[in-house]
N, C-alpha and C positions, 0 to 999 in steps of 0.2 A: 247771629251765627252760634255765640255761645249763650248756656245755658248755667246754674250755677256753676260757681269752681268749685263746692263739694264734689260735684258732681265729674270731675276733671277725671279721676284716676281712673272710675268706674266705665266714664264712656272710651278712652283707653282702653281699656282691657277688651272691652267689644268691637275692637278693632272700626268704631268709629271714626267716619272723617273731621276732623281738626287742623285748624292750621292757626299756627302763632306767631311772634315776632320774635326781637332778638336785641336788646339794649347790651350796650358796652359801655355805655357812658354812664358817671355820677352823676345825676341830674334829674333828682325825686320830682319836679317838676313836671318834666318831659314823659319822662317814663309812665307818670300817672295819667295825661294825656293818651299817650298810647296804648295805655289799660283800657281806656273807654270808648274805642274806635268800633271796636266788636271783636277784634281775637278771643280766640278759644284759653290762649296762653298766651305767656311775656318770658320770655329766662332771659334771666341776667348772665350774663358771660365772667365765672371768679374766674376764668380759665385761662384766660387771653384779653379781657376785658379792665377797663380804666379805672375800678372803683375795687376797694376795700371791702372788709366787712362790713362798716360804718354801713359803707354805701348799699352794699346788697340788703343789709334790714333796711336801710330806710327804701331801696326799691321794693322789697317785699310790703311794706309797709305801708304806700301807695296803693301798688297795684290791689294790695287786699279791702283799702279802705275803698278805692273807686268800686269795685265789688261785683265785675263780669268777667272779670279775666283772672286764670290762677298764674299762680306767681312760680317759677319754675328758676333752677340755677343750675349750670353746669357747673361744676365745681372744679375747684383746680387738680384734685387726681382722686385715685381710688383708695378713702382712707379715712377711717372713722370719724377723724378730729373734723376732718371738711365735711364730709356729708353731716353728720352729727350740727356741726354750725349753721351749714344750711336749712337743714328740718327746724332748729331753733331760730331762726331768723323767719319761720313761715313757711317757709318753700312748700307746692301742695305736689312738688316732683324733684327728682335730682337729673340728670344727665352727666355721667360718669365717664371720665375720657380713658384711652389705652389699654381698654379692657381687650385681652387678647386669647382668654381659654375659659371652660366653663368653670371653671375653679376662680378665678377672678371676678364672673359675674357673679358666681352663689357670695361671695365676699362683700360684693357690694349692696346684694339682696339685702346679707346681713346687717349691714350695716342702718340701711333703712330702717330696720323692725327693732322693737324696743324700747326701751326709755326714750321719752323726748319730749321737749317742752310742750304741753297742749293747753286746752281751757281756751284760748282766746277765737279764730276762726277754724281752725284745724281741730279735730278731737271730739268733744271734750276729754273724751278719755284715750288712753294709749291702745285699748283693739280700737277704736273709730279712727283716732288716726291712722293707724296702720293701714285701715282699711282706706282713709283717703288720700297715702301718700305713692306716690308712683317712681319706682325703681326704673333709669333708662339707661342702657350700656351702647357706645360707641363702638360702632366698626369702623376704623380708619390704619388698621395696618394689614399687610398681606397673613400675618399668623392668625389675625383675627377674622379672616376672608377666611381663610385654612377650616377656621372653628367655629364659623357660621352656625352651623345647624348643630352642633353640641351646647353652642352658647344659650341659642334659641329656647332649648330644650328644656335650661333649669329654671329650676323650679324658683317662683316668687318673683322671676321678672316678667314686668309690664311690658317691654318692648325694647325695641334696639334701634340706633339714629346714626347715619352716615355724615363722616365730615368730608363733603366732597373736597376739598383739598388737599387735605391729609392722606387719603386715599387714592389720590390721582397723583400725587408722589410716590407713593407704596407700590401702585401699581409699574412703575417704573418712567413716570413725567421727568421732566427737568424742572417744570415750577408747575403752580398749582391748577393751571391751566390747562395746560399742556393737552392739543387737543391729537396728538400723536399716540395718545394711546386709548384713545377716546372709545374703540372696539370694546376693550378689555376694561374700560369703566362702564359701559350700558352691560355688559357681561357681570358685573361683579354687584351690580345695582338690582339686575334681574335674578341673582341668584341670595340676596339678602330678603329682599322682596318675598321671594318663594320663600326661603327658609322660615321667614318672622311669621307665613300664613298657615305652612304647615304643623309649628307651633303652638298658632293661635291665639298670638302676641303680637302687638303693635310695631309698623318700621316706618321711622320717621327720615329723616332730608333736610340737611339744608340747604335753601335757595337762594337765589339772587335776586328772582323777583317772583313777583304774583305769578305769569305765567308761566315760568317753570315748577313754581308750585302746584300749578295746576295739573300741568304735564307726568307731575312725576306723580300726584296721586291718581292720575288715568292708568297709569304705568304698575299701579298697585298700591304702592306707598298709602298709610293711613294716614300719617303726620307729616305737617311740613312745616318750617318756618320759615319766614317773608327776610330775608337781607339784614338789617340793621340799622339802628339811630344814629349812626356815624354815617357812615356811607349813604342817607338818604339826605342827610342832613346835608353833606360835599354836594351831591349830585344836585340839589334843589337851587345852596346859593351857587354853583357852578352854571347851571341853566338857565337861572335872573340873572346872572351876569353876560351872560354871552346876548339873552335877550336884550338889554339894557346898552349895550356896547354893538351892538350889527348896525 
């Protein structure tokens, strides 16, 4: 499915189809395993996710050594010292949470571009990285649904990525499920969609499984990412066990 991870930002921005996974877990092991399955991508979760710095180089670290899959981080908010860490840890992308006006994403733009550690597989110089590292901004609030297509607009982002949870609270859920408002999230999903293509910038998703990922890039979406190393991990010994015990 994928091709290099130089290669990551570039087929990005051509609004190629991509789909990646989603680790939360420390576990350079695992992680490096799931680099070599065939995702396009891996991002570690600083966001909401179990593992430190430590942990995010040493997943970056993996994933770049297995050598198919680029190594991607959302980072825990919109703000030099993190993004800054993650480019230094490797990352061949950020995904950037709360962004909610086009003055926020040009922030986070900026923050990508610049000094940063290169020479090893990213770079070697600072315009080649630049050119191979990819700016991703979060829609997951109603203000940020508001500034859809300004956010779109600025200049130096690579795409924008839905946290369907977060956003099916915004849109007014009781939890993050909540299929009561379920109208006004297929509304809110078709109208980021639109915006990211008129654009001409990538919008990614994330999923629960394969074939919602499938669904929602039939549905437009360039990018998607597959559930998580926790939750696949529950669902497998949950499944030997129930098998195991019938």
């Amino acid at each position: 499915m994928n091709t290099s991870p130089a290669d990551f930002a570039a087929r990005l921005r051509a609004r190629q189809r991509i789909i990646g996974y989603w680790v939360v877990l420390d576990n350079p092991v695992g992680t490096e395993r799931l680099a070599g399955l065939g995702y396009d991508y891996v991002c570690v979760d600083a966001q909401h996710g179990l593992l430190d710095y430590k942990g995010t180089l040493g997943a970056m670290t993996v994933i770049d050594a297995r050598g198919t899959a680029a190594g991607m981080v959302r980072v825990p908010a919109n703000d030099g010292f993190w993004i800054g860490q993650a480019l230094d840890a490797g990352a061949r992308g950020v995904i950037v949470p709360l962004v909610n006006s086009a003055e926020e994403a040009a922030a986070a733009v900026g923050y990508c571009r610049g000094p940063m550690r290169s020479g090893l597989r990213v770079g070697p110089t600072p315009a080649d990285a630049n050119e191979q590292i990819a700016c991703i901004v979060m829609i997951e609030t109603a203000q940020a649904l508001a500034n859809t297509a300004e956010i779109c607009a600025t200049d130096g982002l690579d795409g924008v990525y839905i946290g369907p949870s977060d956003l099916t609270i915004a849109l007014g859920g009781r939890t993050s499920t909540d299929t009561s408002v379920a109208e006004k999230f297929d509304a809110a999903l078709a109208k980021v969609a639109e915006e990211a293509r008129t654009a001409g910038i990538a919008a990614g998703i994330h999923c629960p499984d394969g074939a919602t990922a499938a669904k929602r890039l039939a549905q437009g979406f360039t990018f998607a990412t597959v559930s998580s190393d926790l939750v696949h991990l529950e669902q497998a010994a949950a499944a030997h066990l129930r098998d195991a015990t019938a």
